[in-house]
Phi, psi and omega in degrees: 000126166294137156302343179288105182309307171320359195286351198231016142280327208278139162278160177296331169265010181261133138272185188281358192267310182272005163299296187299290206315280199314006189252306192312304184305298160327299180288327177276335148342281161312319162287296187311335186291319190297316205284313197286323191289318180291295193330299170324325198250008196251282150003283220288325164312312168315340197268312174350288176280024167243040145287137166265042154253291194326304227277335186255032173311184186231142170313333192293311190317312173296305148340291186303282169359277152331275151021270201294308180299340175279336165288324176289314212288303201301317152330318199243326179277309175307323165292330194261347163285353159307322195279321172299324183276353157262000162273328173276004147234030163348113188037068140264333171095015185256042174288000206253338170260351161324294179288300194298317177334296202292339182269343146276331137346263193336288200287001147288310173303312176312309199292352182291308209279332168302310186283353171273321185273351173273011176262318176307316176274003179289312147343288204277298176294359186277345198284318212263336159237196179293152172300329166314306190272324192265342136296355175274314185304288178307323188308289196299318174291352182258002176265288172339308158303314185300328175312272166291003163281320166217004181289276225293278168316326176267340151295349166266325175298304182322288179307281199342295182306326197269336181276340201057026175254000000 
């Protein structure tokens, strides 16, 4: 048994130095996919309340709205601090403490990004059905995002652990 907590991240052929680069590597993989879709969806939010429909909206509409954009914002900021914490600490050799910090990062902004496209679409569908229908509507994407975002992954790290491998 190794003393290293990290030992059963590493393949057999990386050393810990070359764990850290693919994790590293891994995590900016992943932040791009996340960042270009909220940074769109952020965009696009901006635009919104200058619409003269927007303007004759009802407060609960403005509220969800408010809403959706400090969620989209917290979201489009959290994908994007992995990259400022890795320019101020750019060759300090501190990647190994780097990383899990950034990947919480990461897994915050996804819970932002969760609560922003279900605040949009409560936005959206509140236009097209009932106020009602569109909380049952939002009730089900967000039991979908939890599913597979995260039901669905911690039952497999879960099994996985429980099989020993």
């Amino acid at each position: 048994m190794t003393d290293d907590p990290h030992a059963r991240y590493l393949r057999e052929d990386e050393d810990a130095g070359e764990r850290l680069d693919r994790q590293w590597n891994e995590l900016l993989q992943e932040l791009r996919l996340a960042q270009t879709g909220t940074q769109i969806l952020f965009a696009f939010l901006l635009s919104i309340p200058f619409s003269n429909r927007f303007q004759e909206a009802d407060a609960f509409t403005h509220d969800v709205f408010a809403g959706t954009l400090i969620t989209s914002a917290l979201a489009v900021g959290l994908f994007l601090a992995p990259v400022s914490f890795h320019r101020i600490l750019f060759q300090k050799k501190m990647r190994d403490r780097m990383i899990p910090i950034a990947g919480r990062m990461a897994a915050g902004g996804l819970f932002f990004l969760i609560l922003a496209i279900a605040s949009g679409v409560l936005l959206a569908i509140d236009v097209v059905l009932s106020r009602t229908a569109a909380f049952i509507v939002v009730g089900i994407v967000l039991a979908w995002f939890v599913l597979f975002w995260y039901v669905v992954p911690l039952w497999v790290r879960r099994s996985t652990r429980a099989s020993g491998e």
